[in-house]
C-alpha positions, 0 to 999 in steps of 0.5 A: 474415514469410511473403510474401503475394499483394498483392491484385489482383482488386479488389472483385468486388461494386465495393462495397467501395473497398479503399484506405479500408478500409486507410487506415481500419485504419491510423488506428484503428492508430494509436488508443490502447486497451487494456482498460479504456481504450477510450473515444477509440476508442470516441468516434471509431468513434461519430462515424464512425456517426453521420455515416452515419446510426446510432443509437449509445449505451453501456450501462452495463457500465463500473459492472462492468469498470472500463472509462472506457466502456460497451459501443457499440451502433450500429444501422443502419437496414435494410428494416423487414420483416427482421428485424435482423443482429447484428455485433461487435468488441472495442475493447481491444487486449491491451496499450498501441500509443500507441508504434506505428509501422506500415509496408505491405509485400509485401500486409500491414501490420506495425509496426516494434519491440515491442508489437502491431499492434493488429489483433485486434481494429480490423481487424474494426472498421476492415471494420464500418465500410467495410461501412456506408460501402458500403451508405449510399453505395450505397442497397442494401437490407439487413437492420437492423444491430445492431452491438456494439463491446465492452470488455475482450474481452481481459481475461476477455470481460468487456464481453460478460459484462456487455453490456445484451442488453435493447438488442438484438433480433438473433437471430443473426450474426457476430463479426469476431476471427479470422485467415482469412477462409475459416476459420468458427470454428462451436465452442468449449469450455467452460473453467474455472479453479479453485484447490485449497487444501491445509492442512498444518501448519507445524513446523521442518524441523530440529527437529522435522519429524515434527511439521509436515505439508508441504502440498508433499509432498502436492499433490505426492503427488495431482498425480502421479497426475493427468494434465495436457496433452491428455487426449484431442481434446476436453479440456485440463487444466493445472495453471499455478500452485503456490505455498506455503511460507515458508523452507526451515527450516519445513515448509510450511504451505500450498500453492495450486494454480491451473489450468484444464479446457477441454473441447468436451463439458461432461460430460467437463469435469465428471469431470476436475473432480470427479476432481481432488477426489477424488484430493487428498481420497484423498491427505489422507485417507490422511495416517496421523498424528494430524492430516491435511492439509485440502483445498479447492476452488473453481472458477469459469467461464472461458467457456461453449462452444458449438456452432452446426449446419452447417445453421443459417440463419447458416451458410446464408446465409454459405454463400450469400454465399461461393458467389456469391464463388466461395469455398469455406469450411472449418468449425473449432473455436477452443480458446479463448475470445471474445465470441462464447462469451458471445453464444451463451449470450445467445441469439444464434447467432454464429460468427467471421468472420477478417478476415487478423489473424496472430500476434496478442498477439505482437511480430510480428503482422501483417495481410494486406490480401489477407484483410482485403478478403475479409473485407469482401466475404464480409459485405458480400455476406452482408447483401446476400443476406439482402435479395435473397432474403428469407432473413431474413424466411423463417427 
């Protein structure tokens, strides 16, 4: 593990009290919730809220995702004559922690053993939380607050997928499920999985070959002449799994190919797609025996991309809010995808806040402490610009 600066600087707006951000994180830590089990957490974030002062409820996207629990959606009361902020995380962690054991060292926190930490994604809750103490202990005003806890981010975005947007009224805002807080995720693509079916006929291989059609030796033939990996800066396209046949004395029947297309640009995304189609009907059209082997194809989305404009007023007042902190952001792209993908195609500009979360879905993530309260001033000072300035109200 790389060593990492132990914070010292404190808080710059002497609003966020670190020590209960940390403490906090660890008790969310030690909260058990993998996908579709979300509920303890869920029930112990609500009463957290509540007792600040919010209004919490769930919808009913549990009738969809097998999850125990809809979808939280806490509101903060703000100043009435903004309009509201949107704010989110994921409850479920991409496999079980109720084995855990953390430790803090040199300026992170870590666990001890296998498993995962479990900070993608309760560091973000554990900042959501410390930002609302902050402001309710603090009376400073600041726009309404529309904060969304999701379910199942981690098994397809489906909490997202299926989340009840009539609940909310917030036009933009930020999602807390990255790494560096001075790195704004403003990007990502489009994705789809698909499955190519390929139909030969089967025959035994000993006897009589010449009378089967090996559906292997075909998408065999089509995969060779197809790219697969990056195919340029924008687009990615694998091939991630193949299956088919039945022994080794019969020529196989079947084959099924399954697979994926990213791309920044939906266009290129489309021709990829629809050049997979042609080169395995060409190959299956060309089989010169009296019957030929039949292909099909289906695909269906993984996410939706987007792109938000460095001018848009959610970069601006981020921009604002890290000057006065004296922090200078960088702008990236993310080549997977999050919540915030299904928020933008909802209407609500969003972009992804990192909260110091690293190595994330592998045995030795970790958190920088330094990170995480950076996060926590960075959005803190955000909602508090929003107010002061009136910025919210102009736009």
């Amino acid at each position: 593990m790389e060593n990492w600066r132990v914070f010292q600087g404190g808080s710059k707006l002497g609003l966020i009290d670190q020590e209960r951000l940390k403490l906090e994180f660890e008790l969310l830590a030690g909260i058990n919730s993998p996908s579709r089990k979300e509920e303890p957490l869920a029930n112990y974030v609500v009463s957290i809220f509540e007792a600040l002062g919010a209004q919490c409820f769930f919808d009913r996207s549990f009738l969809h995702t097998q999850s125990r629990v809809g979808n939280l959606i806490v509101k903060v009361p703000g100043k009435e004559d903004l309009p509201p902020l949107f704010l989110g995380a994921h409850l479920d962690t991409v496999e079980d922690t109720s084995e855990i054991k953390i430790y803090e060292k040199d300026g992170v926190i870590a666990k001890e053993g296998p498993g995962v930490l479990g900070a993608d994604d309760k560091s973000g809750i554990a900042v959501l939380i410390e930002i609302v103490r902050a402001l309710k202990e603090t009376d400073r005003p600041h726009p309404p607050l529309e904060i969304v806890f999701t379910t199942c981010e981690e098994i397809g975005l489906l909490g997202a997928r299926y989340l009840d947007y009539g609940l909310l009224s917030a036009r933009m805002g930020y999602v807390l499920d990255s790494e560096d807080p001075r790195e704004v995720i403003v990007q990502a693509p489009e994705a789809i999985k698909f499955e190519v079916r390929v139909r030969g006929k089967a025959a035994h291989a000993g006897l009589e070959p010449e009378k089967g059609i090996n559906a292997i030796k075909v998408a065999a033939e089509a995969l060779s002449r197809l790219p697969s990996g990056r195919l340029d800066e924008e687009t990615t396209l694998n091939y991630g799994v193949i299956q088919g046949g039945k022994a080794t004395n019969i020529v196989p029947e079947e084959v099924v190919l399954e697979g994926e297309i990213r791309s920044h640009r939906l266009d290129k995304l489309e021709a990829r797609w629809q050049e997979i189609q042609k080169v395995f009907s060409e190959v299956a059209e060309a089989y010169r025996t009296g019957d030929r082997p039949q292909v099909s194809f289906h695909q269906e989305e993984m996410f939706p991309g987007f792109s938000v404009p460095r001018d848009h007023p959610v970069l601006k007042l981020l921009e604002q809010a890290a000057q006065e902190l004296g922090l200078e952001l960088r702008y990236a792209r993310r080549e997977g995808g999050s919540d915030a993908n299904i928020f933008n195609r909802q209407g609500i500009t969003t972009v992804i806040l990192g909260t110091g979360m690293r190595r994330v879905h592998s045995p030795e993530e970790f958190l920088v402490l330094e990170d995480l309260y950076l996060c926590a001033e960075l959005l803190l000072n955000c909602l508090l610009k929003a107010a002061e300035s009136g910025f919210l109200a102009a736009i």
